[in-house]
C-alpha positions as a Markdown table, in Angstrom:
| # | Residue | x | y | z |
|---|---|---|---|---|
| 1 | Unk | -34.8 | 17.7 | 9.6 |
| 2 | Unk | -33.8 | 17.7 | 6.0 |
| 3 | Unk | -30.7 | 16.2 | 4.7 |
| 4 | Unk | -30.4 | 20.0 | 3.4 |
| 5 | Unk | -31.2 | 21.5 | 6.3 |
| 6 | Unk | -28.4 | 19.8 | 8.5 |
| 7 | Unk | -26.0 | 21.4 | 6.2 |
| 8 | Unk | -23.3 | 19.3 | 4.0 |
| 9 | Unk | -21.5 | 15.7 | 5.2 |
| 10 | Unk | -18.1 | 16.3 | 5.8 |
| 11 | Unk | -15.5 | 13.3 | 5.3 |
| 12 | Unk | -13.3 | 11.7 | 7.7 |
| 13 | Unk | -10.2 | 14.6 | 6.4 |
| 14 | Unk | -12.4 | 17.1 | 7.4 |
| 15 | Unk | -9.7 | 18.8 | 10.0 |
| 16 | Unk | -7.1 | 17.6 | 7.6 |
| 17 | Unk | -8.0 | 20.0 | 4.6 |
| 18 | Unk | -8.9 | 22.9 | 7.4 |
| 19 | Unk | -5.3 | 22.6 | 8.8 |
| 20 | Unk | -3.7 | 23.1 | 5.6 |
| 21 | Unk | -5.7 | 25.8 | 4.5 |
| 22 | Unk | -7.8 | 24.5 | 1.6 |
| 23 | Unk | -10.9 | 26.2 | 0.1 |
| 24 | Unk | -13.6 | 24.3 | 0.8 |
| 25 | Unk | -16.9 | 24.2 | -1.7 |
| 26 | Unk | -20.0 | 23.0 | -1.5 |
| 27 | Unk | -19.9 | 20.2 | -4.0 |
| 28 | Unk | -23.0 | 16.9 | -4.3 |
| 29 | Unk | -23.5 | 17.3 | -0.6 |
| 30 | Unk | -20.2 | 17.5 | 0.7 |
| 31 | Unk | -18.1 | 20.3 | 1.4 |
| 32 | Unk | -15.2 | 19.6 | 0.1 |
| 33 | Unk | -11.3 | 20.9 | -0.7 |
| 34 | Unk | -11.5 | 23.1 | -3.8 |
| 35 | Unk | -8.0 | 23.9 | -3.5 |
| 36 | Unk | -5.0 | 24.4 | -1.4 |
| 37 | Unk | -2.6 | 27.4 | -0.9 |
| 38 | Unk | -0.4 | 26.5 | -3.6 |
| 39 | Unk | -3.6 | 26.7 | -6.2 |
| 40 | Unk | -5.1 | 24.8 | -8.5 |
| 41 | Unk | -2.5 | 25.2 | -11.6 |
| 42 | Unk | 0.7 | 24.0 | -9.2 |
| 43 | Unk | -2.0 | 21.0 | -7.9 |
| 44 | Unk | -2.6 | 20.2 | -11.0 |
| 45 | Unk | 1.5 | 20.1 | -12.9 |
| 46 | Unk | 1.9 | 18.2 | -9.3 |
| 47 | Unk | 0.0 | 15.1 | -11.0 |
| 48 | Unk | 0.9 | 15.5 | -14.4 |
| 49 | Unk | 5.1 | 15.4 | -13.0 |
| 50 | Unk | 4.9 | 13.5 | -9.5 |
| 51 | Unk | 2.0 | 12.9 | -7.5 |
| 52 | Unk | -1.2 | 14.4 | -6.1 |
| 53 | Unk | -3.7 | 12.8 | -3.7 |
| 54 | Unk | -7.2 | 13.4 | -3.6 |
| 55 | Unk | -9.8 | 13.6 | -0.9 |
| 56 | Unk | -13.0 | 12.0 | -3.1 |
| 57 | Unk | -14.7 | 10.5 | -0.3 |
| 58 | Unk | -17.8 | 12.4 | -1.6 |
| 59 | Unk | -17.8 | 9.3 | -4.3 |
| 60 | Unk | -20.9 | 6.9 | -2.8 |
| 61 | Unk | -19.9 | 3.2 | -2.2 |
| 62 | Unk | -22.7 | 1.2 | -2.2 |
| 63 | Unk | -21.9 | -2.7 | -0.9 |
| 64 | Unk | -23.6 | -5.6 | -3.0 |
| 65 | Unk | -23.4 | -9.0 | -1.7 |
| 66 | Unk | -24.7 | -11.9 | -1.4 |
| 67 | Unk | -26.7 | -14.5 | -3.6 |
| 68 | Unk | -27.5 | -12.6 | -6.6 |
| 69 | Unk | -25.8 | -9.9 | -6.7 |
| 70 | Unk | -24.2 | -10.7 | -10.0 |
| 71 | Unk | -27.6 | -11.0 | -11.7 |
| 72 | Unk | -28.5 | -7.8 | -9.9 |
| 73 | Unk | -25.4 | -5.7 | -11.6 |
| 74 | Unk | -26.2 | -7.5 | -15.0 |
| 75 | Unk | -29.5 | -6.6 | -15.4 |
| 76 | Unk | -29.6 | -3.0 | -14.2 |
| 77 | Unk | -26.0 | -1.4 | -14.9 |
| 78 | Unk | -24.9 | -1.2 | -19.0 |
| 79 | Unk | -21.6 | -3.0 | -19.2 |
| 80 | Unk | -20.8 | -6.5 | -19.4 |
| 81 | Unk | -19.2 | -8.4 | -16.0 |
| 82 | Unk | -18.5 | -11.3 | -17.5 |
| 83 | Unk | -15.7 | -9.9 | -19.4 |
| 84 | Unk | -14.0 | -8.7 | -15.8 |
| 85 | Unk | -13.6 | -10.9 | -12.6 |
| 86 | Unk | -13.2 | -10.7 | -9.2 |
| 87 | Unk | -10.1 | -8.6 | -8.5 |
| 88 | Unk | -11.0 | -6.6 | -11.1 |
| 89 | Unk | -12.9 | -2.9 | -11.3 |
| 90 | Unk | -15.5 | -1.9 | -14.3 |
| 91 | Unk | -16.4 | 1.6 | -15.5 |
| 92 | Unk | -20.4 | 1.3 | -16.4 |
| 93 | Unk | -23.7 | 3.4 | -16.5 |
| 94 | Unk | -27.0 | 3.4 | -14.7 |
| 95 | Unk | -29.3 | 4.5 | -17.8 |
| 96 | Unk | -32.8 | 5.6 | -18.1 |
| 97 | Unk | -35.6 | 3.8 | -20.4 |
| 98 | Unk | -34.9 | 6.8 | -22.8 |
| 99 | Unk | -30.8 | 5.2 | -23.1 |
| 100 | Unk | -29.7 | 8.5 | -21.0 |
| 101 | Unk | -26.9 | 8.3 | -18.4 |
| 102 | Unk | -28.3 | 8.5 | -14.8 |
| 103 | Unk | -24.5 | 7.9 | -13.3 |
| 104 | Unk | -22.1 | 6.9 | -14.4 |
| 105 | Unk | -19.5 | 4.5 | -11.7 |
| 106 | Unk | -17.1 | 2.5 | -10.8 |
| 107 | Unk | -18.0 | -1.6 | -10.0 |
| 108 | Unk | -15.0 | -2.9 | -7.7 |
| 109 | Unk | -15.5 | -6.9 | -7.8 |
| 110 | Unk | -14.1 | -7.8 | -4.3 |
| 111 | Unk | -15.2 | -11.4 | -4.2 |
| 112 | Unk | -17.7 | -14.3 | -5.9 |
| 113 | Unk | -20.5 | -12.0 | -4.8 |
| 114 | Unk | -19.3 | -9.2 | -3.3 |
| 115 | Unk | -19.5 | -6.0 | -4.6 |
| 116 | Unk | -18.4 | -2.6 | -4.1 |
| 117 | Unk | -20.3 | 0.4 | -6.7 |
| 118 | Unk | -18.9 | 3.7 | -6.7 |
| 119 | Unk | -21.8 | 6.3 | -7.5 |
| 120 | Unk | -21.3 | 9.8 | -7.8 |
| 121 | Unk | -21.9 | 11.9 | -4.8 |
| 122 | Unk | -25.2 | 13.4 | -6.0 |
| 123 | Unk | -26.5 | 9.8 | -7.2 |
| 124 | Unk | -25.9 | 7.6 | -4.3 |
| 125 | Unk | -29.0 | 7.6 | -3.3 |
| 126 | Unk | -30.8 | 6.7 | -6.7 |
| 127 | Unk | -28.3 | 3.8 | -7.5 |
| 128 | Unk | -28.9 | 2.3 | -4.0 |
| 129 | Unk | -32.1 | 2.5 | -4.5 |
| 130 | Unk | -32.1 | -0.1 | -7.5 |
| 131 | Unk | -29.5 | -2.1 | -6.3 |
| 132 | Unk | -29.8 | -4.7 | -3.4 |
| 133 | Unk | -26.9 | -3.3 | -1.2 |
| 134 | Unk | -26.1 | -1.0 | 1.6 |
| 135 | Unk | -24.6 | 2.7 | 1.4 |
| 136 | Unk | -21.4 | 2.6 | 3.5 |
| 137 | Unk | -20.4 | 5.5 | 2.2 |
| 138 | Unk | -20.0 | 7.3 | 5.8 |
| 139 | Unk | -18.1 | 4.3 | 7.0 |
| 140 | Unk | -14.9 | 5.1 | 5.3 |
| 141 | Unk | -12.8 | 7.8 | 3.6 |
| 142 | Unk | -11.7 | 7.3 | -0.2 |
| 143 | Unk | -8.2 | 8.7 | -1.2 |
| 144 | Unk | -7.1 | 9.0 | -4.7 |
| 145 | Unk | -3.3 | 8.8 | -5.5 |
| 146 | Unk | -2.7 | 10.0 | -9.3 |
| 147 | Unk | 1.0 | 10.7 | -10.8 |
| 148 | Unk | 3.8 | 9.4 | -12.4 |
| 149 | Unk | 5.7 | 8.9 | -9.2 |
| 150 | Unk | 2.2 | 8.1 | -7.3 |
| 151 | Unk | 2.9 | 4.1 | -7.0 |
| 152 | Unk | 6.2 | 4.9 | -6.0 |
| 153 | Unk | 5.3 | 7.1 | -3.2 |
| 154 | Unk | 2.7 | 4.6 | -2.3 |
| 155 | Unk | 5.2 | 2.2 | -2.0 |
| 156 | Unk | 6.9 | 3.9 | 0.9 |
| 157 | Unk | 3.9 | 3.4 | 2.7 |
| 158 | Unk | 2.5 | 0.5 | 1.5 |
| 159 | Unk | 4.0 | -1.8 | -0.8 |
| 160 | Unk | 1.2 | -4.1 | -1.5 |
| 161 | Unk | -1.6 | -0.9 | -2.1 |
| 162 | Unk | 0.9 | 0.6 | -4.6 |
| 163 | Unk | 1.2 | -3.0 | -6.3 |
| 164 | Unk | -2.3 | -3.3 | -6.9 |
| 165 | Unk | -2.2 | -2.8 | -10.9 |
| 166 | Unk | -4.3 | -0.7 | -13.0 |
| 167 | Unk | -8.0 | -1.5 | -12.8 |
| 168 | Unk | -7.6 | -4.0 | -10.3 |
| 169 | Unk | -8.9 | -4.6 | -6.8 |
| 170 | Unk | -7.0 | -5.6 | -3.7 |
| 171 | Unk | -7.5 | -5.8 | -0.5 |
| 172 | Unk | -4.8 | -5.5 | 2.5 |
| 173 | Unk | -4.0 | -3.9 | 5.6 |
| 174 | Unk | -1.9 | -1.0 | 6.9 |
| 175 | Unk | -1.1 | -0.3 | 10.2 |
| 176 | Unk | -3.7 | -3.3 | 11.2 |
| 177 | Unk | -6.7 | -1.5 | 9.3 |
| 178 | Unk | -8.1 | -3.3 | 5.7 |
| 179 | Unk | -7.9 | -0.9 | 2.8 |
| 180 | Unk | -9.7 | -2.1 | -0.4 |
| 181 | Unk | -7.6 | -0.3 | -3.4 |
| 182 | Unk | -8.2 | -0.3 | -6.8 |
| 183 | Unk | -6.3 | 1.1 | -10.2 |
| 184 | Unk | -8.5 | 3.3 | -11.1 |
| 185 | Unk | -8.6 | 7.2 | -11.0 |
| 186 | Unk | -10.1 | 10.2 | -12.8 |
| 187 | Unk | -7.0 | 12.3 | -14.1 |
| 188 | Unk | -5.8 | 10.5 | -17.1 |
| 189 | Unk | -2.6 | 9.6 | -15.1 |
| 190 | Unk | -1.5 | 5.9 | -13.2 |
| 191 | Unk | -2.6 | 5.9 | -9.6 |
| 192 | Unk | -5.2 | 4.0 | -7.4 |
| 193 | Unk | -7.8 | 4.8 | -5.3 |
| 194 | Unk | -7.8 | 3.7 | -1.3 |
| 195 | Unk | -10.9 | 2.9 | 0.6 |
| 196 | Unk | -9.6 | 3.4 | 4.6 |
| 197 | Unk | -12.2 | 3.1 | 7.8 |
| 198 | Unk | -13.3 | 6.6 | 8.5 |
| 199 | Unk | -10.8 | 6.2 | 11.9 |
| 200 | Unk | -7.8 | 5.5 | 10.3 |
| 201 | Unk | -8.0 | 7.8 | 7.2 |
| 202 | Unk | -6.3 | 11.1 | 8.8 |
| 203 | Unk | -3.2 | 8.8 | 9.8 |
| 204 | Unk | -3.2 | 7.4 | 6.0 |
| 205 | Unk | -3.8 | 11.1 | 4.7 |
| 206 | Unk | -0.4 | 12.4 | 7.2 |
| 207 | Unk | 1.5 | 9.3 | 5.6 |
| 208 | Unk | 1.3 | 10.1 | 2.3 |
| 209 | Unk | 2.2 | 13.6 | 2.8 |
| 210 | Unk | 5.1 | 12.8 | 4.5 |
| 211 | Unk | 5.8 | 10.5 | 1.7 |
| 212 | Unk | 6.2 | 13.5 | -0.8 |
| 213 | Unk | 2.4 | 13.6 | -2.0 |
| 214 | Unk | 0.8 | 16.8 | -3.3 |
| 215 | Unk | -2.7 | 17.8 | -1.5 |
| 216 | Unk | -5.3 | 18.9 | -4.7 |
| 217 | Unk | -8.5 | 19.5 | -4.4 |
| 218 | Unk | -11.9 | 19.7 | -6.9 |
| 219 | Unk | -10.5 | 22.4 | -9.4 |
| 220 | Unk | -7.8 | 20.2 | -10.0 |
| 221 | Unk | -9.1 | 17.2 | -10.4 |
| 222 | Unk | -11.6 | 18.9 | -12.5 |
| 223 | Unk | -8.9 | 20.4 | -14.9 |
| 224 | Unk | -6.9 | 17.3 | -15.1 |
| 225 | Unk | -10.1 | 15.4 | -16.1 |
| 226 | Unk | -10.9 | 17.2 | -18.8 |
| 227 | Unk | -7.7 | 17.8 | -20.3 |
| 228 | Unk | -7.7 | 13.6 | -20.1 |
| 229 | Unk | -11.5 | 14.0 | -21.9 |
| 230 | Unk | -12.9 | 12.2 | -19.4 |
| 231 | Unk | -16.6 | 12.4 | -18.9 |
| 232 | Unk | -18.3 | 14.6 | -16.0 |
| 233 | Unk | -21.7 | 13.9 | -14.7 |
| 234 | Unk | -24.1 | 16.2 | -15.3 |
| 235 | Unk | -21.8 | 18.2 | -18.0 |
| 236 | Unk | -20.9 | 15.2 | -20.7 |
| 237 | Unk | -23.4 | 13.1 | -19.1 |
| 238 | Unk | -26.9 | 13.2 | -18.1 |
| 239 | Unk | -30.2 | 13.7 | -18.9 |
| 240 | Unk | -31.0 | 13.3 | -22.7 |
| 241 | Unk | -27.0 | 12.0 | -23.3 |
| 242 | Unk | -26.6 | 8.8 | -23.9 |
| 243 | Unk | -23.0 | 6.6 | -24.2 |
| 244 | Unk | -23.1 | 6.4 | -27.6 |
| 245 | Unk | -23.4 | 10.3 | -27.8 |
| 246 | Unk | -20.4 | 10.8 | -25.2 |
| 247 | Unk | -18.2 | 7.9 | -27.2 |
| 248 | Unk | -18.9 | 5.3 | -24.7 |
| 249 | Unk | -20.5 | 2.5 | -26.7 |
| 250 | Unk | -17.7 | 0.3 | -25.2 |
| 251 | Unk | -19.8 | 0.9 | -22.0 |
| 252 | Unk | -22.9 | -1.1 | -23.4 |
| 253 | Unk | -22.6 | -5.0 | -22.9 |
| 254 | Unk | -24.5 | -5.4 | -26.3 |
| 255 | Unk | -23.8 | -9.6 | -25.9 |
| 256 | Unk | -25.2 | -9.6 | -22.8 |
| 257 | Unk | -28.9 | -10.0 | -21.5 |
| 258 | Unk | -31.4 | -6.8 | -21.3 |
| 259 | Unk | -30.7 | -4.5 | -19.0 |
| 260 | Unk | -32.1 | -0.8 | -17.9 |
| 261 | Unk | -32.4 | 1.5 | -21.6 |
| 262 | Unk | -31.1 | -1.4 | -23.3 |
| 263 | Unk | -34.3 | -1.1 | -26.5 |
| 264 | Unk | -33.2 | 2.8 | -26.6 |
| 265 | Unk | -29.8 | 2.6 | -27.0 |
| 266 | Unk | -30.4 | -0.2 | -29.8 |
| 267 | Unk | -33.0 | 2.4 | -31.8 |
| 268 | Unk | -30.6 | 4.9 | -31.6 |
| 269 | Unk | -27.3 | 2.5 | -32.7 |
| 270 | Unk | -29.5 | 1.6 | -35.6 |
| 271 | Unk | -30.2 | 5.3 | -36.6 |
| 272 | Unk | -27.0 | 6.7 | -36.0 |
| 273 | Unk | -25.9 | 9.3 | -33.1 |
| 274 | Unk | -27.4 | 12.8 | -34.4 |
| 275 | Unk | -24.9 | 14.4 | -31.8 |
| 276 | Unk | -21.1 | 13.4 | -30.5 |
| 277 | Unk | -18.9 | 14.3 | -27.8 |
| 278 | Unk | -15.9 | 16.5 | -29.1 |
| 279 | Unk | -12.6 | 18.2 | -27.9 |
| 280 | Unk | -11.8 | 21.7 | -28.7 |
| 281 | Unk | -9.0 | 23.8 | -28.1 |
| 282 | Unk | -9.0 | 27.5 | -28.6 |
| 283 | Unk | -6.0 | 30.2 | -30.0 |
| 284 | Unk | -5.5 | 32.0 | -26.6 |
| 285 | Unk | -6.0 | 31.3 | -23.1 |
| 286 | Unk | -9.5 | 32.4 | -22.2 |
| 287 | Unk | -11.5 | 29.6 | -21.0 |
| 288 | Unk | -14.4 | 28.2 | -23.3 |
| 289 | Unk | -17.3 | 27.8 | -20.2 |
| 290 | Unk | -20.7 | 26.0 | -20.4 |
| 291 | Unk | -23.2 | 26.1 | -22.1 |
| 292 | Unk | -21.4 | 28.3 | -25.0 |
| 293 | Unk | -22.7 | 27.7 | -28.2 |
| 294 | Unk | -20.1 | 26.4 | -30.9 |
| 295 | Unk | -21.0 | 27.5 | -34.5 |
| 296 | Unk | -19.7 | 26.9 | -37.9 |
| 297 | Unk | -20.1 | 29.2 | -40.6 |
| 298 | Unk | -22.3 | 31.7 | -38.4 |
| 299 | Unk | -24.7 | 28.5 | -37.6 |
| 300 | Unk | -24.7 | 26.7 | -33.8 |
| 301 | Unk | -24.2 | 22.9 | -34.3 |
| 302 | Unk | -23.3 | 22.5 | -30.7 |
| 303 | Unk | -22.6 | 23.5 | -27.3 |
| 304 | Unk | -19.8 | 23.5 | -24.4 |
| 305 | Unk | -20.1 | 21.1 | -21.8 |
| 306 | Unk | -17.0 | 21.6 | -20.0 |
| 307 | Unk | -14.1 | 24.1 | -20.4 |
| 308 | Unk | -11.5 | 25.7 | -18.9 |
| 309 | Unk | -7.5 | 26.6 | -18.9 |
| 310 | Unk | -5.0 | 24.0 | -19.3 |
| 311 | Unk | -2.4 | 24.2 | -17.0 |
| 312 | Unk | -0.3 | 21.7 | -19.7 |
| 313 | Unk | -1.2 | 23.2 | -23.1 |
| 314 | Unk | -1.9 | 27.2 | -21.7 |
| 315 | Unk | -4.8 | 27.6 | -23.8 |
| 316 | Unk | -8.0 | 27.2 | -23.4 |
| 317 | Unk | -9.6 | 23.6 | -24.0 |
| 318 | Unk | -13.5 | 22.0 | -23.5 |
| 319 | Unk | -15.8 | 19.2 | -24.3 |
| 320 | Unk | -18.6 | 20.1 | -26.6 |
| 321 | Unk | -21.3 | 17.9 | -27.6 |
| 322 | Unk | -21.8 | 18.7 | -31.7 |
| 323 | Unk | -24.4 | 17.5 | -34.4 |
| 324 | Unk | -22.5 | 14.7 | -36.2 |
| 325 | Unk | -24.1 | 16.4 | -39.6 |
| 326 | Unk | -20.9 | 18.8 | -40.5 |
| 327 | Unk | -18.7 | 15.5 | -40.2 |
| 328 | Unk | -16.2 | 17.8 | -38.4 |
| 329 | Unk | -12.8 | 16.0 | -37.9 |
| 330 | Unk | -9.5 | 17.0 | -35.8 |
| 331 | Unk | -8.1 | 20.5 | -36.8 |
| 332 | Unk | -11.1 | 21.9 | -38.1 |
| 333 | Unk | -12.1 | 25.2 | -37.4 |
| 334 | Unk | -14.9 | 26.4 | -35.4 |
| 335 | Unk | -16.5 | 29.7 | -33.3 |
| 336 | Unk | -17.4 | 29.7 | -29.6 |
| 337 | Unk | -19.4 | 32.1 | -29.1 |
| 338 | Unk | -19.3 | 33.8 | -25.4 |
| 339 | Unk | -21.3 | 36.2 | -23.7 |
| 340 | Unk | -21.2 | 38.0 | -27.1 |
| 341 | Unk | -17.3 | 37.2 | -27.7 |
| 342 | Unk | -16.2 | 35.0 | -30.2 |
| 343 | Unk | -13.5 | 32.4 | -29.5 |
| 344 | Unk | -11.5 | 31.1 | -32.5 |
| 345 | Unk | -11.0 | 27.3 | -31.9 |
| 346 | Unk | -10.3 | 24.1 | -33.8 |
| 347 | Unk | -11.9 | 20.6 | -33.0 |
| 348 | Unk | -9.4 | 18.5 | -31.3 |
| 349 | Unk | -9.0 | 14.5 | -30.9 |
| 350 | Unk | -9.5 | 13.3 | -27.2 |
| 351 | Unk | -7.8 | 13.1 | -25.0 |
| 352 | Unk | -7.0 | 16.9 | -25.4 |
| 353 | Unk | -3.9 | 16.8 | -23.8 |
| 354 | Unk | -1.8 | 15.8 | -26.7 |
| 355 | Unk | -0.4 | 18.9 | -27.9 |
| 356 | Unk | -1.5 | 18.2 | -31.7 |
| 357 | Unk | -4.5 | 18.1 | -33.3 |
């Protein structure tokens, strides 16, 4: 039988987002907590003012280890190790020959050789399938705490997870069971992330609620990633988008050795990006939604990639990818244009979430 046909993977908070009501979605495989009662908006200001926790165990974690294993990161993700070390976490890309962005993930350095990648969901597959490691994926559940007050709240369960700074790796134990955590995160706010064993991730999950710890699900994480402009796979990234057209050249270990669509991504540096990855914010509070064209002057020069309503700014805010040709710069006007309505919106610097252009 089919991975499809058994129906989606469910994580080890399963019963935990069933007993507190959450709409669950269908989302890379896993069917997962789209929100709870309280809704997206509320999940999201949660985050933005406290502190939310996320179920992401959908997130692959693919173990590297071993002689090698270095090498093997260095030669086939795009970002540069050697300027991180062990106890440390890197953001890099998988990219095709063309320079395009397979996945982009998260490389947790837990020892000398001893790796931990975090694909997305969707991707686990590919990237284990270039990388000398072992999915553990199923093995464990992966909780996200993201807030102002998140390492605070932490701390009143576990001091030494919440002192884990940001994008660094540590590994300890709670309640007798190891947790690898890292500073990292997906909602533009301080937090970490917590890799629990499968068995003990419901008793983490209870915890943290107790604690003060706001459930959100997938539509707030969504909306507090893009208001933060960070990049979604298979929206800002993907096939045909490169780093350097989503911003990300600091995502390209240039000084390093060759690695997978390293010759691309030189041609097109050389030539210059014909295409960038822009914020825009729009006059009202209808959503911009992909794949809207943005025009200027009655001419498309782009499209949405991501939009939606910002629960912060109440208007209506996306990432587009735009020809670089107009030289459009923050505060500049432009049209999307939507199911035959035109939205009046300006270019906007990223992160969107500042409130001025």
């Amino acid at each position: 039988m089919s991975p499809a046909a058994q129906g989606p993977k469910h994580s080890a908070l399963h019963g935990e987002h069933v007993a507190l009501g959450a709409k669950l979605v269908e989302f890379g495989g896993w069917e997962m907590p789209l929100s709870y009662p309280s809704g997206t908006i509320a999940e999201h200001r949660a985050c933005r003012s406290g502190a939310a926790m996320f179920d992401v165990s959908h997130l692959g974690t693919v173990r590297v280890e071993g002689n090698g294993s270095f090498d093997a990161l260095q030669r086939t993700l795009s970002n540069d190790l050697r300027a991180i070390a062990p106890g440390r976490a890197q953001y890099t890309h998988l990219l095709a020959d063309d320079g395009s962005v397979v996945d982009d993930m998260i490389v947790w350095w837990l020892g000398a050789e001893r790796f931990d990648v975090m694909p997305n969901a969707s991707n686990t597959e590919r990237v284990r399938a270039v990388l000398p490691g072992t999915d553990v994926t199923e093995r464990r559940a992966v909780l996200a705490v993201q807030g102002p007050a998140a390492r605070r709240i932490l701390a009143t369960v576990s001091r030494e997870a919440a002192a884990v700074g940001r994008f660094r790796v540590g590994e300890v134990f709670w309640r007798g069971h190891p947790l690898t955590v890292a500073g990292t995160g997906y909602t533009g706010e301080d937090g970490v992330e917590c890799a629990v064993p499968a068995e003990a991730a419901a008793a983490l999950w209870r915890a943290l609620l107790e604690a003060g710890a706001t459930p959100a699900g997938l539509g707030a994480r969504d909306t507090l990633r893009l208001e933060a402009g960070l990049p979604l796979h298979g929206h800002e990234l993907g096939p045909g988008i490169t780093p350097l057209q989503a911003g990300l050249s600091w995502v390209v270990g240039w000084d390093k050795g060759e690695f997978s669509g390293r010759a691309a991504l030189e041609a097109e540096r050389q030539r210059g990006v014909r295409r960038s990855l822009k914020g825009l914010v729009t006059e009202g509070r209808q959503p911009p939604r992909e794949p809207a064209a943005v025009s200027l002057g009655g001419v498309a020069i782009g499209r949405v990639t991501s939009g939606n309503f910002s629960p912060m700014l109440e208007v209506g805010i996306a990432l587009a990818l735009i020809d670089t040709e107009p030289g459009l710069k923050a505060g500049d006007p432009v049209v999307i244009d939507q199911r035959g309505r035109q939205l009046p919106a300006r270019v906007h610097r990223l992160p969107v979430l500042a409130s001025e252009a």
